[in-house]
MDTraj code that builds the backbone (N, CA, C; nanometers):
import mdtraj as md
import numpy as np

residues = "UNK UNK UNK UNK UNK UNK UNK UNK UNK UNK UNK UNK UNK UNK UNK UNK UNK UNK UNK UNK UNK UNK UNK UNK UNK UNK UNK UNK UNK UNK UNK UNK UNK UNK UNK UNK UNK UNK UNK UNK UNK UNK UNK UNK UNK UNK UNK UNK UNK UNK UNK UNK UNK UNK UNK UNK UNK UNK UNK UNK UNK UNK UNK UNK UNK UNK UNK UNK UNK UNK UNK UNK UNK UNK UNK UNK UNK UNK UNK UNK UNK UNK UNK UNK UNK UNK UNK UNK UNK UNK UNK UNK UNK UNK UNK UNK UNK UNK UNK UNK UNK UNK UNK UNK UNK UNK UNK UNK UNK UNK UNK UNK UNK UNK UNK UNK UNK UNK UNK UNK UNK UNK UNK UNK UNK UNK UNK UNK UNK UNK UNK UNK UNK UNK UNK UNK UNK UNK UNK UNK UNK UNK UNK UNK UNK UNK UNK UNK UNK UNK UNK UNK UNK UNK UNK UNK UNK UNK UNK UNK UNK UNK UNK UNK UNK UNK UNK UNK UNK UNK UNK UNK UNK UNK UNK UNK UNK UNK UNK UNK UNK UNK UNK UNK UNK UNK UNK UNK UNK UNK UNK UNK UNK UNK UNK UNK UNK UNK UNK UNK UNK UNK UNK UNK UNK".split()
xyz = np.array([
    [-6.9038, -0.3192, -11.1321],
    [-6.8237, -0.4343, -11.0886],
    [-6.7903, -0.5247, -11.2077],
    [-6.6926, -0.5813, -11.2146],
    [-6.5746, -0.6961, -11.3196],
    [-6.7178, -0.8371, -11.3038],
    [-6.7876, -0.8689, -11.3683],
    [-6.8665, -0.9442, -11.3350],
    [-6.8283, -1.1122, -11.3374],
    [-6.6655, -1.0994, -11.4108],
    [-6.6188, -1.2388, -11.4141],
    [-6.5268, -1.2149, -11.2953],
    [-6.5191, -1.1090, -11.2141],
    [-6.4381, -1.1376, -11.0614],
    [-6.5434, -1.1842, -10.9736],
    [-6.6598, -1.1185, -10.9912],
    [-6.7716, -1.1291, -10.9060],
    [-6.8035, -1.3139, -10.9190],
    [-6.8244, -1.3862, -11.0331],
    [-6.8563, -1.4966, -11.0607],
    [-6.7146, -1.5668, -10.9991],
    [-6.6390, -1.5472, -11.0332],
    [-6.5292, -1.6153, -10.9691],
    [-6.5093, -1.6088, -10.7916],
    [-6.5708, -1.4874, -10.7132],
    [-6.5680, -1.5027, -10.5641],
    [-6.6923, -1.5678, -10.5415],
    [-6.8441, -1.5527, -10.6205],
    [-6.9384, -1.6152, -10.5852],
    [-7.0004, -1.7050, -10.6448],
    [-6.9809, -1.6957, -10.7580],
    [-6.9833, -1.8624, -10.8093],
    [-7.1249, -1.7660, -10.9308],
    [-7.1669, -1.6625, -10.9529],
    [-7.2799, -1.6550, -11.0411],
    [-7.2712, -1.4769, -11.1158],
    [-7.4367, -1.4440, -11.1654],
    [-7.4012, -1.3301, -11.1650],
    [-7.5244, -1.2428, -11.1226],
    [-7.4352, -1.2269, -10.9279],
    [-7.5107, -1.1781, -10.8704],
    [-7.5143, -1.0258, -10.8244],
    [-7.5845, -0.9787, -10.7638],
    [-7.5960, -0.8242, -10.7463],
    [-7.5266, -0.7718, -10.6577],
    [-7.3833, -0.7114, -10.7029],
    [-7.2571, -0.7102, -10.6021],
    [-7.2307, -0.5656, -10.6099],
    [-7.2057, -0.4695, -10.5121],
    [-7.1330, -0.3463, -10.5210],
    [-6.9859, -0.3569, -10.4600],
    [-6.9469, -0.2530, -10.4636],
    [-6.8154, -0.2216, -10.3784],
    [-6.7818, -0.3384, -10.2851],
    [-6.8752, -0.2514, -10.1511],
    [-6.8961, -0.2853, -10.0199],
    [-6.8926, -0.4363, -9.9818],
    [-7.0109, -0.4946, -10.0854],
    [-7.0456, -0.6476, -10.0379],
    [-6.9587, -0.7154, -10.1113],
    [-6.8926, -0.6691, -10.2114],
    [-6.7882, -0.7681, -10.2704],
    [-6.6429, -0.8091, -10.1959],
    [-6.5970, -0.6683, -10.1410],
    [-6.5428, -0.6621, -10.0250],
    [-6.5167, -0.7799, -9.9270],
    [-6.6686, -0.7769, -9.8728],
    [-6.6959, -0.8032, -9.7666],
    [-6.7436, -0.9405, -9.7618],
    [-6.7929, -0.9719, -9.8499],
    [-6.8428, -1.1290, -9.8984],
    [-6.7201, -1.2368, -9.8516],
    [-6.7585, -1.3375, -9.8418],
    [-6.6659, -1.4606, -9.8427],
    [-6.6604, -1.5192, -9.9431],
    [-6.5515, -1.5771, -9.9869],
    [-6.5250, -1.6843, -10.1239],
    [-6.6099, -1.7897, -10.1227],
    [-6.6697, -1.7506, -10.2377],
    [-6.7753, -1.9423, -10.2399],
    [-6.6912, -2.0691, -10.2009],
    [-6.5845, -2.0677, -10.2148],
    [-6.4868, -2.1751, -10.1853],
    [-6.5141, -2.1920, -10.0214],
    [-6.4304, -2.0851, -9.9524],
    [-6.4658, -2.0914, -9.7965],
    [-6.6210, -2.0918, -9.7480],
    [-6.7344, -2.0383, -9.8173],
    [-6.8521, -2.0608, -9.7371],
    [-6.8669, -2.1957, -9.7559],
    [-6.8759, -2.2776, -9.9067],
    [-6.9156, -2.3527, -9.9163],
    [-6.8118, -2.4747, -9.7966],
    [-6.7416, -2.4512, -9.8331],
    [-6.6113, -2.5649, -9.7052],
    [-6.7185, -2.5229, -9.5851],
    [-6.7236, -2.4456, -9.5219],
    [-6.8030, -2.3470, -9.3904],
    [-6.9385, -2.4141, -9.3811],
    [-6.9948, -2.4107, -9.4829],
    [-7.1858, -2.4382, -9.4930],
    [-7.1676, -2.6109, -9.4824],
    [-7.1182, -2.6834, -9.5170],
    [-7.1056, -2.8198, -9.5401],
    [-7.1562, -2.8752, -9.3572],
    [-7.0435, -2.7863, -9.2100],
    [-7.0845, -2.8266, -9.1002],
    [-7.2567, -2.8214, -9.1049],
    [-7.3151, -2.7617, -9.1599],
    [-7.4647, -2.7035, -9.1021],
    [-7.5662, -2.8033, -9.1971],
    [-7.5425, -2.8884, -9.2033],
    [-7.6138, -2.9883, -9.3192],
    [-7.7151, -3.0109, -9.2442],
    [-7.8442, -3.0352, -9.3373],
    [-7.9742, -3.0508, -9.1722],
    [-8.0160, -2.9652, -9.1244],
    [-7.9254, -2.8869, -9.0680],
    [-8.0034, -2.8353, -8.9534],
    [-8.0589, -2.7082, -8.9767],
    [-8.1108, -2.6007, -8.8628],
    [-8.2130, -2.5035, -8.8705],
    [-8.0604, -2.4125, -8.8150],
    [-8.0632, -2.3038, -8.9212],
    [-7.9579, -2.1886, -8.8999],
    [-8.0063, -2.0767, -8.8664],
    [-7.9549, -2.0077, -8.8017],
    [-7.9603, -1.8828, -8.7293],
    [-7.8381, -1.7877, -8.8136],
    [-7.8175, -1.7051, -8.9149],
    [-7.6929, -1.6518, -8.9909],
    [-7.7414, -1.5127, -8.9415],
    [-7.6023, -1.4215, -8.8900],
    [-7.6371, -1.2800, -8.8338],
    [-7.5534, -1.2336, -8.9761],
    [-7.6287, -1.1124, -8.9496],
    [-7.5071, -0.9910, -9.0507],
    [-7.4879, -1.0187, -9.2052],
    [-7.6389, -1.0875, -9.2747],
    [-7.6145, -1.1174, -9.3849],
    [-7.5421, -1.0905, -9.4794],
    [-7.5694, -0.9449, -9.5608],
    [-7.4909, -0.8707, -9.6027],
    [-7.5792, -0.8730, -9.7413],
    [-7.4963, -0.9440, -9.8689],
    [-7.5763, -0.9185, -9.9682],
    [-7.5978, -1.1010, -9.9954],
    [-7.6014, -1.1950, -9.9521],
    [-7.6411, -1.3247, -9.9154],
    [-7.5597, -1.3938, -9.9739],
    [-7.3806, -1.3535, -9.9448],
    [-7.3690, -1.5026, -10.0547],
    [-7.3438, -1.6314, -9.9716],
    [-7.3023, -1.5684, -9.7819],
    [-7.2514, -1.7255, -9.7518],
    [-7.4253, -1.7913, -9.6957],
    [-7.5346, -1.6985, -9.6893],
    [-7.6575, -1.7234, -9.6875],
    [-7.7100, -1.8728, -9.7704],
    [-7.6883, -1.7799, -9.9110],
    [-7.6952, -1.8800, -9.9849],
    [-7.5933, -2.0701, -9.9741],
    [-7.4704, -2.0529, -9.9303],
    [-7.4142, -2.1666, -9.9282],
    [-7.4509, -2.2569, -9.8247],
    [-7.4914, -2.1621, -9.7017],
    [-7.5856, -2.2264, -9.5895],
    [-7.7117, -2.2931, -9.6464],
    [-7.7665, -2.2619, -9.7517],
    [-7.9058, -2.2793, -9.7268],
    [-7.8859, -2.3882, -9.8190],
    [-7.7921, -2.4074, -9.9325],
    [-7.7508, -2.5327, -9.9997],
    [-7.7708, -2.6761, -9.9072],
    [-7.6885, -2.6035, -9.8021],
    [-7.6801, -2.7646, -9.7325],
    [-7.8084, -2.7672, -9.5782],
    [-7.8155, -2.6372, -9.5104],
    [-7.9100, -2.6671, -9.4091],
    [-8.0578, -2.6400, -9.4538],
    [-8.1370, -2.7527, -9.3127],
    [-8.2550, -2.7436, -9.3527],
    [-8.3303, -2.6011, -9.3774],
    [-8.3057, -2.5361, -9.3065],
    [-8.3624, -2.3779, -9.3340],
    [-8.2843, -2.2779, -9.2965],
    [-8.2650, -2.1840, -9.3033],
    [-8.1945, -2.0419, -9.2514],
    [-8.2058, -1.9234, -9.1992],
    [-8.2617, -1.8807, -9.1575],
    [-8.2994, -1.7365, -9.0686],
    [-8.1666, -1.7126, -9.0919],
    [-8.2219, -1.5955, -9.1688],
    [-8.0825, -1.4724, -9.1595],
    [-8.1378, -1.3516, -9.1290],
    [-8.0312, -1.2185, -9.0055],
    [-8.0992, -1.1457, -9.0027],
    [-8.0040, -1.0290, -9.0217],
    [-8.0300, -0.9176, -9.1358],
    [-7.9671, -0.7704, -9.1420],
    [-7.9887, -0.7124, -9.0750],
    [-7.9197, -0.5854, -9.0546],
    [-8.0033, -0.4723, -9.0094],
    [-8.0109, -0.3304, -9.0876],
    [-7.9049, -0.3683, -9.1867],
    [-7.9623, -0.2623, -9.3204],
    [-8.0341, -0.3092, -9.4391],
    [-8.1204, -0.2622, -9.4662],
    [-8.2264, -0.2741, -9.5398],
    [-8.2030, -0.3191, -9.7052],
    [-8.0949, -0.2417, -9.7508],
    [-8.0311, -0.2302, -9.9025],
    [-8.0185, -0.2716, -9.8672],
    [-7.9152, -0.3737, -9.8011],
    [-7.8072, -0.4914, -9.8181],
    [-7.9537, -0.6376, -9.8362],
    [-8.0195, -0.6358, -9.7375],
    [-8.1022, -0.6929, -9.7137],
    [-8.1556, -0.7276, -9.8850],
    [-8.2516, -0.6463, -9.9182],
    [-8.3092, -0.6633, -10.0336],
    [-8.1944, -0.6804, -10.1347],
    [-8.0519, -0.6792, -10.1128],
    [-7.9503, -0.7311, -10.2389],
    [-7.9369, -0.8897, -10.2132],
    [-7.9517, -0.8947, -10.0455],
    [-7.9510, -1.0513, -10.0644],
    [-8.1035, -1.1223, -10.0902],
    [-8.1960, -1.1068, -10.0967],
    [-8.2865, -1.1395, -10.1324],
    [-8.2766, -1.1763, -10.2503],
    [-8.2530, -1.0655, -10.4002],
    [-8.2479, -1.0550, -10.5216],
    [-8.1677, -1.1865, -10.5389],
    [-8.0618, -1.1925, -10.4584],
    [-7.9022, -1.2932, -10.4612],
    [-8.0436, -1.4509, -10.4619],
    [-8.0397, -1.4383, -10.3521],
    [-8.1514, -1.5809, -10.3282],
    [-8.2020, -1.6429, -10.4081],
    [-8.2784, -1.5289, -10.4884],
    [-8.3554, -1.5771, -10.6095],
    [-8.2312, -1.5946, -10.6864],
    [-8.1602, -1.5594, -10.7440],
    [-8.0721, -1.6155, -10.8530],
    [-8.0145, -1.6945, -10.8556],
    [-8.0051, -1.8052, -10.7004],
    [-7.9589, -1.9138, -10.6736],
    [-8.0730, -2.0216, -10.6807],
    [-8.1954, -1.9780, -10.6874],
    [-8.2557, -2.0550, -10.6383],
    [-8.3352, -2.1487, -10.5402],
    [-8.2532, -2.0573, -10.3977],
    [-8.2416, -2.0989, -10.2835],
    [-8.4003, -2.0145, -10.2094],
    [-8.4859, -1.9254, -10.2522],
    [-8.5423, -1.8336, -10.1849],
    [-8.6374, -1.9139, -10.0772],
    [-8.6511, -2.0152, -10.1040],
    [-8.7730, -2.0927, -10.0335],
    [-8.7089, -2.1471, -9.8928],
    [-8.5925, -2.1439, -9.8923],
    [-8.5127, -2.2254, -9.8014],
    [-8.4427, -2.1250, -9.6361],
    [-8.4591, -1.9866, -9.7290],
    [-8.4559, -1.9060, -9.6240],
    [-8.5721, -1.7875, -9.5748],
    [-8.5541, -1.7575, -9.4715],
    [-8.6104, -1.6537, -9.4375],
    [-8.5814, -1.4857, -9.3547],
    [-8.5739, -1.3615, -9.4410],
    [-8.4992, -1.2899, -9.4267],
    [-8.5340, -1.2162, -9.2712],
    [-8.4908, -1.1514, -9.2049],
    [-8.5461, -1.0657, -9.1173],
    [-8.4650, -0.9279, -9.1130],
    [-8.5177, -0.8037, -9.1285],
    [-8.4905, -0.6762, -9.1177],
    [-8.4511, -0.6444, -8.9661],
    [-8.3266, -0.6684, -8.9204],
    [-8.3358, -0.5485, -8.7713],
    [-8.1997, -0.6166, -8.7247],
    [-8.2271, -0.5938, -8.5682],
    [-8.1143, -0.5433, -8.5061],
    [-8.0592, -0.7125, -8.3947],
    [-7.9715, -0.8063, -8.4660],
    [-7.9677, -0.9108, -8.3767],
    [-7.9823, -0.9342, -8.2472],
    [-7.8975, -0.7794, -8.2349],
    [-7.8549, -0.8101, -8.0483],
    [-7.9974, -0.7577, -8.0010],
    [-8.1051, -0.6933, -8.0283],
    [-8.2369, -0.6569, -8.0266],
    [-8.3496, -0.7709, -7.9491],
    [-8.4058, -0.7409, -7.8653],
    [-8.4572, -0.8473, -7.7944],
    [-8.5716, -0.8221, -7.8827],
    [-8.6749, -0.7553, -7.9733],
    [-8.7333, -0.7912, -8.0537],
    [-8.6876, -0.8434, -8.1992],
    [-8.5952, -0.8504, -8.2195],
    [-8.5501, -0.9060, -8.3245],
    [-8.5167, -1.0678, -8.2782],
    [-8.4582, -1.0792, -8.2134],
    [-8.4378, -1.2111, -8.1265],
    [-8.6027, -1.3025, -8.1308],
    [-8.6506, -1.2041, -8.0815],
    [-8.7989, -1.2888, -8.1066],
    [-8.8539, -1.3523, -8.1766],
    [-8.8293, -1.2637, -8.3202],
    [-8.8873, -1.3648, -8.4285],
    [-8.7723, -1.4534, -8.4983],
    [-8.6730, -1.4647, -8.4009],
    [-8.6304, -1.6446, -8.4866],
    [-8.6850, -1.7469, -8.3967],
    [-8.7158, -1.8540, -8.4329],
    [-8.8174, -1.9569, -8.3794],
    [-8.7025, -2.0409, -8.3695],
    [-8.7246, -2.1674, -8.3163],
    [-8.6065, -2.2564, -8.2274],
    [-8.5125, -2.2681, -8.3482],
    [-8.3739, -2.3032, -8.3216],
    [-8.3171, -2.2884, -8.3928],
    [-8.1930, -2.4064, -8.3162],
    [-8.0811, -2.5240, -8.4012],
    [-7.9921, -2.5694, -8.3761],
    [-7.8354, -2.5294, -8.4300],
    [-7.8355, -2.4213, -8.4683],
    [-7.6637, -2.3495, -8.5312],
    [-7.7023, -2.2201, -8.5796],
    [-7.5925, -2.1910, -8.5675],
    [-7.5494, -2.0714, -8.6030],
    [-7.4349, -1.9938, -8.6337],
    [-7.4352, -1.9272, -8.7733],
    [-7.3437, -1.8646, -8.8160],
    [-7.3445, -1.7199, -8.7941],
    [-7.2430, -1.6573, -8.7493],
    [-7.1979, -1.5302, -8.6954],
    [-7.0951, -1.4526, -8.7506],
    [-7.0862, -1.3808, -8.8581],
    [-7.0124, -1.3352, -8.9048],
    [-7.0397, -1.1659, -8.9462],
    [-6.9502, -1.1251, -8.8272],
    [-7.0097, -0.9437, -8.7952],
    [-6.8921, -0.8495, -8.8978],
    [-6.9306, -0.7399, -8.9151],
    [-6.8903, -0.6697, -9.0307],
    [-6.7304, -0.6240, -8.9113],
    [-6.6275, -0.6358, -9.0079],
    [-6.4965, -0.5938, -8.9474],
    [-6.3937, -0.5177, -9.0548],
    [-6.4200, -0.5070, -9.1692],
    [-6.3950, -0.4142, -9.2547],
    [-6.3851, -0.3050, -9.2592],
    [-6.2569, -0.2734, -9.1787],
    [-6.2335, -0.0955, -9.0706],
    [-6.1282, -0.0887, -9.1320],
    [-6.0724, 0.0108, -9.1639],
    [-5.9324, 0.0502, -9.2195],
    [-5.9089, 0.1520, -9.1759],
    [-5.7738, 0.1373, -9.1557],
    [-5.6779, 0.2759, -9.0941],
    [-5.5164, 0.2211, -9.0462],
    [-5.4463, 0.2911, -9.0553],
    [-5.2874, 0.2586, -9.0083],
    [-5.2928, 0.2385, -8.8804],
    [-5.4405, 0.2392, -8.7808],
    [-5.3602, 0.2516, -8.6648],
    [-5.4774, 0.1728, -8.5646],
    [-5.5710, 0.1410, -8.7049],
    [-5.6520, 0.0134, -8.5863],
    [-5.5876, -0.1257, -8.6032],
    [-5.6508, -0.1469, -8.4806],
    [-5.6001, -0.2880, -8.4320],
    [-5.7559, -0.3502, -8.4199],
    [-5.7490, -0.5330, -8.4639],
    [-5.8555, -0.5552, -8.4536],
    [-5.8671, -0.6168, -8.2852],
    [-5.9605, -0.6232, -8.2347],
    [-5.9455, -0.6989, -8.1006],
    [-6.0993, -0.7794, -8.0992],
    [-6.1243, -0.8912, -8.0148],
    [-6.1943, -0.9847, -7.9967],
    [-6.2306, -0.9663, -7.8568],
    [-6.1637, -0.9293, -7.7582],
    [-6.2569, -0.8865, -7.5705],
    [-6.2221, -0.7562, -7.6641],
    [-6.4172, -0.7165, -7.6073],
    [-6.4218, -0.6173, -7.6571],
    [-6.4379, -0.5614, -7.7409],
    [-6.4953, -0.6351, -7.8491],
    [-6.4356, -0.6385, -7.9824],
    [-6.5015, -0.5064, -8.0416],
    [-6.4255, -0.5074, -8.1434],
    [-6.4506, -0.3714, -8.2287],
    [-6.5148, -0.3760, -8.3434],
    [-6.5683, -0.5176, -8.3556],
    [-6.6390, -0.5281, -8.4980],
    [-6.7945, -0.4591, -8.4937],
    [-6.8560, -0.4818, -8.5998],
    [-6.9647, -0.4154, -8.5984],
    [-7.0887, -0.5338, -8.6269],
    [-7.2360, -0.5715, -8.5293],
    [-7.1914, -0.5795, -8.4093],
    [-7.0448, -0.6257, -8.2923],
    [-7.0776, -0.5969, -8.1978],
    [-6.9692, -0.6810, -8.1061],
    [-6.9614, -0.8136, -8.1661],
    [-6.8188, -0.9073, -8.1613],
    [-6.8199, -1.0307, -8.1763],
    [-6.8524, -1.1001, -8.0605],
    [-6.7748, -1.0969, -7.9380],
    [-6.7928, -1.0997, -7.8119],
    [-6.8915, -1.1181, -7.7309],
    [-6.9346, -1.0114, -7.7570],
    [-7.1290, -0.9578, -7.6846],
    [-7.2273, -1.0671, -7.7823],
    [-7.1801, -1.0573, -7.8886],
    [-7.2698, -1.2056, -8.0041],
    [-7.2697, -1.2941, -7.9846],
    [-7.1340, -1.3314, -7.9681],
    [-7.1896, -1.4925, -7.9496],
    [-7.1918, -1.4908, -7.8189],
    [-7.1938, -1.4641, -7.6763],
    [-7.2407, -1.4762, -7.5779],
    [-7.4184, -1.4906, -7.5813],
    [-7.4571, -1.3978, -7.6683],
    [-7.5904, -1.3586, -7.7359],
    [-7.6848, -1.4486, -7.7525],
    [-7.6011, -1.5080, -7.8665],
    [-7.6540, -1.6253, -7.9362],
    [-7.6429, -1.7652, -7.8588],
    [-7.5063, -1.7359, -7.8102],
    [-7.5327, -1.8857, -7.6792],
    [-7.5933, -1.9204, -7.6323],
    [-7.7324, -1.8003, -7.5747],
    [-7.8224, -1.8102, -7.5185],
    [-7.9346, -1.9374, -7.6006],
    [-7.8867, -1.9323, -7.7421],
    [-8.0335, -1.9992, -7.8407],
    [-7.9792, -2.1235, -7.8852],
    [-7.8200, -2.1445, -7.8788],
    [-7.7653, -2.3086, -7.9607],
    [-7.6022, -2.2541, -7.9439],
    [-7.6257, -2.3609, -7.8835],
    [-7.3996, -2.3921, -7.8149],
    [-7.3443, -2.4349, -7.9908],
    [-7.4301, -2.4121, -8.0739],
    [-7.3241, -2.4822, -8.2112],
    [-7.2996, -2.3826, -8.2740],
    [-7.1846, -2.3269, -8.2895],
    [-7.2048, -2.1737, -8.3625],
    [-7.0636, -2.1416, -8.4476],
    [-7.0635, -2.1387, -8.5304],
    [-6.9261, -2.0928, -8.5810],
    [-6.8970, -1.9386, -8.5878],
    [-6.8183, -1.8991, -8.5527],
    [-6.7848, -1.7805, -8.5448],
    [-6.6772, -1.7198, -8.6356],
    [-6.6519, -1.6358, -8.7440],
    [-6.5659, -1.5727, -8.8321],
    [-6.4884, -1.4474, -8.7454],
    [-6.3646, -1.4394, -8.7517],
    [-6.3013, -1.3289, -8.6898],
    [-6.2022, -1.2738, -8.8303],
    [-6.1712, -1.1505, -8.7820],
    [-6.0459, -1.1640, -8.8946],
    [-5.9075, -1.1730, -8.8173],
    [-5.8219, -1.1888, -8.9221],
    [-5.7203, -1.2822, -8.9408],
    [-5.6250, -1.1891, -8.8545],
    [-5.6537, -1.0575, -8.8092],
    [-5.5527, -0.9760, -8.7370],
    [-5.5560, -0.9702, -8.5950],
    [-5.6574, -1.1071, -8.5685],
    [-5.6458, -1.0870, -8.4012],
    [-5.5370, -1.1705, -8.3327],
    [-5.5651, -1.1132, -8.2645],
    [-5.4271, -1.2346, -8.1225],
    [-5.4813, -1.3641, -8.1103],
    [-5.4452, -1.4835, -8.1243],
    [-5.5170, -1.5796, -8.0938],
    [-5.5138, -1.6233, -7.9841],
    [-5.4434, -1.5311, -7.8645],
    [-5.4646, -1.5307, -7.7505],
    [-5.5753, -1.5066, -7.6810],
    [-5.6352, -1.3880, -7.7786],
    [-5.7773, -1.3224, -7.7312],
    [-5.8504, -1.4273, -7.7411],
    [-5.8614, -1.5575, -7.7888],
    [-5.9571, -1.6862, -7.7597],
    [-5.9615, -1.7725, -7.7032],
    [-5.8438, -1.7336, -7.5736],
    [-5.8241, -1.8403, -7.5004],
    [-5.9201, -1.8499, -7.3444],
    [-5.9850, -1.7594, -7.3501],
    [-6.1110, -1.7889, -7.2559],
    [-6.2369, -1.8625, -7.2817],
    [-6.2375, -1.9071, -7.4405],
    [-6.3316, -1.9092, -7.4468],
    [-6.3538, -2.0455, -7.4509],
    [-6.5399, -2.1372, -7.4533],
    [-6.5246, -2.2423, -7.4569],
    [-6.4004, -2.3321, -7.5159],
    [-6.4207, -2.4644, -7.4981],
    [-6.3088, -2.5737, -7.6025],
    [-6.3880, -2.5489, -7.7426],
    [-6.3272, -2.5212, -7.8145],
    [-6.3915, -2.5099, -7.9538],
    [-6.2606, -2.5367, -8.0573],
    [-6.2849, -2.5412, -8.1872],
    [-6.1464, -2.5538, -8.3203],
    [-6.1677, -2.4212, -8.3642],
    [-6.0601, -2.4005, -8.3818],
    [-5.9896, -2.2702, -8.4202],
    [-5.9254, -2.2958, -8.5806],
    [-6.0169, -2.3058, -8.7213],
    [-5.9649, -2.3173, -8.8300],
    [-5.8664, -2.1987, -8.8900],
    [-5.7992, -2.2168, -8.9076],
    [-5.7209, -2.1135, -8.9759],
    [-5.7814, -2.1232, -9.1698],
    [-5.8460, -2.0138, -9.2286],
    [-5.8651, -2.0039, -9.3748],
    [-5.7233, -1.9456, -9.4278],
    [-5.6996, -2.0456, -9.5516],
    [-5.5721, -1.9778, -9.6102],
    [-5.6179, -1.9443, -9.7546],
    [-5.5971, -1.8493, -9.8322],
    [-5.6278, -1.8112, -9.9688],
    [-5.4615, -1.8039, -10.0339],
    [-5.4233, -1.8914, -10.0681],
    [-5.3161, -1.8928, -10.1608],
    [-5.1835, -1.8487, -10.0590],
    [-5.2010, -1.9051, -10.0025],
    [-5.0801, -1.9012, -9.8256],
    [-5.1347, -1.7541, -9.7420],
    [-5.1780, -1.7051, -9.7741],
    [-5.2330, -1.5643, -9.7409],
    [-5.3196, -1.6154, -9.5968],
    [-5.3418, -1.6079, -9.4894],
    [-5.4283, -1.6183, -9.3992],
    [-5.5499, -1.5175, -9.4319],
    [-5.6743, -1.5438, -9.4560],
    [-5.7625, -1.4755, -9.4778],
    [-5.9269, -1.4711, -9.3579],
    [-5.9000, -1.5890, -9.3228],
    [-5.9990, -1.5709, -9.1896],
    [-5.9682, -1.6472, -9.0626],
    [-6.0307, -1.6178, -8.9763],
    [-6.0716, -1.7002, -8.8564],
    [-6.2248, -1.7669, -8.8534],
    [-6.2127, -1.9327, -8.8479],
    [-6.3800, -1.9570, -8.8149],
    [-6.3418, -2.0508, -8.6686],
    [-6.4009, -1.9626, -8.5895],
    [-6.3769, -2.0917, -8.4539],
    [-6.5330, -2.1728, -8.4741],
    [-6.5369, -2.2627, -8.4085],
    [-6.6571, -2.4112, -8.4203],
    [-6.6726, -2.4076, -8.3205],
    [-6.8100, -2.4755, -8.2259],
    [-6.8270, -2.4648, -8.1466],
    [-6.9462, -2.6234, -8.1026],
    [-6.9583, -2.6467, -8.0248],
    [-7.0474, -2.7623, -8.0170],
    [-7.0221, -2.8473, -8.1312],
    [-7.1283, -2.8924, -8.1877],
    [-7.2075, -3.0085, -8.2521],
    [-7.0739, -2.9658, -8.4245],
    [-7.0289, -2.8454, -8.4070],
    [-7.0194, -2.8134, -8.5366],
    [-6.8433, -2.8514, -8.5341],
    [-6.7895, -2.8842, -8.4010],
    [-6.6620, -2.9037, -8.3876],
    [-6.6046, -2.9735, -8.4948],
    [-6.4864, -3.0290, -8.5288],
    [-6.4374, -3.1853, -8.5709],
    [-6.3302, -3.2136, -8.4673],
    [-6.2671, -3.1060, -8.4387],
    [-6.1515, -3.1433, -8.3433],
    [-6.1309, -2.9827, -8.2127],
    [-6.0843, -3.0432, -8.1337],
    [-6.0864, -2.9750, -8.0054],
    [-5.9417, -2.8928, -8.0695],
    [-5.8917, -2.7307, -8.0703],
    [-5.7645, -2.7301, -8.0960],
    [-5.7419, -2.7050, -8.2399],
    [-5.6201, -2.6673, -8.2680],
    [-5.6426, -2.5667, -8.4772],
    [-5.6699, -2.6749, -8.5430],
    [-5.7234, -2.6436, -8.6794],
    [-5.7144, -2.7022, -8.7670],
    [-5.6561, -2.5945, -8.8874],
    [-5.6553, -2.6422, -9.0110],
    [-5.6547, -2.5590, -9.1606],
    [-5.7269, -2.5968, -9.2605],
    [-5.7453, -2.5068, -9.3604],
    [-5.8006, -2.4934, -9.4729],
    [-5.7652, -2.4149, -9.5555],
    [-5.6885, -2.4923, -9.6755],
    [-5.6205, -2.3881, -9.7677],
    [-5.6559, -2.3996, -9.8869],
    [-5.7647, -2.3179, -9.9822],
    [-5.7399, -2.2686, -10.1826],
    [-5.5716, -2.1810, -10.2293],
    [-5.5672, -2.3028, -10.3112],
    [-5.4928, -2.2342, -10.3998],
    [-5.5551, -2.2196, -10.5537],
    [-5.5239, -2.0757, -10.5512],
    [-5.5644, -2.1049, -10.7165],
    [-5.5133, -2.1022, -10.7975],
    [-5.5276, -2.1853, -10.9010],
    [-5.4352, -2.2766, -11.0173],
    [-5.3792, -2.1154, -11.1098],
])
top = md.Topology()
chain = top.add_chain()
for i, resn in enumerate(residues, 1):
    res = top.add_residue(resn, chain, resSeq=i)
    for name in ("N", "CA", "C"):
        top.add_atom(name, md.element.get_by_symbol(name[0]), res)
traj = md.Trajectory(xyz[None], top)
């Protein structure tokens, strides 16, 4: 990996392959993202290799994050330590939607949800009922509703934004990367600012 692309999406020089570089979020957007969770006790699914982990754990009081692959797991760990952050979180190995995995997070007030959707092909479509991400988005945060109504949720940018119209009143941010639409984070509870879209746009110089 280009280790001054890597420093430039995550801000250091951390332990990035293919996959998680991919798949990672811009320190720009986690950090905008992590700022709602100040304080509080996080619940983060689908770590990956820890970078929006890490921007969470900058600002909230603690973090439970939980993988369910193992490599990725121990890349975000390594990540942790190179931030500095290791004390602030705590990793867990397994399966979210898992009623023993569920177990060992202890009370918790937010949560970040951001499930792997990085599918390619000419002829998928992403969808949200139903969803096709990996876990379900859908089936998740219904999931997690069960543990804290404050939850931000990441979709990508190819769904219908119709497909969210069942769901609680929540804000619907639109992420822009240089006019480019690059994510969906809907808000939920405590983590709202406004009922209805908002935006958020980097440009880079």
């Amino acid at each position: 990996m280009d280790r001054n692309k890597i420093i430039k999406k995550f801000g250091d020089h951390y332990i990035v392959d293919d996959y998680s570089y991919i798949m990672g979020i811009d320190i720009r957007f986690a950090n905008h993202l992590a700022l709602r969770f100040k304080n509080k006790i996080v619940l983060e699914t689908c770590t990956g290799a820890g970078f929006t982990t890490i921007s969470l754990a900058k600002y909230a009081k603690h973090v439970y994050s939980v993988e369910i692959d193992g490599s990725r797991l121990e890349k975000a760990k390594q990540n942790s330590k190179i931030a500095g952050l290791e004390n602030k979180i705590t990793f867990i190995n397994g399966d979210i939607t898992a009623k023993i995995t569920l177990d060992l997070i202890p009370e918790i007030n937010a949560a970040f949800i951001d499930s792997d959707w990085a599918v390619k092909g000419d002829y998928h479509t992403y969808r949200f009922i139903n969803s096709n991400t990996n876990p379900q988005s859908d089936k998740l945060l219904n999931l997690i509703s069960e543990k804290t109504k404050n939850i931000t949720l990441i979709q990508p940018p190819h769904i219908d934004r119709a497909e969210f119209k069942e769901l609680p009143p929540h804000e619907c941010e639109y992420l822009f990367l240089n006019n480019h639409h690059e994510l969906y984070a809907l808000h939920f509870g405590e983590l709202e600012r406004i009922i209805g879209e908002s935006n958020f746009e980097i440009k880079d110089n």
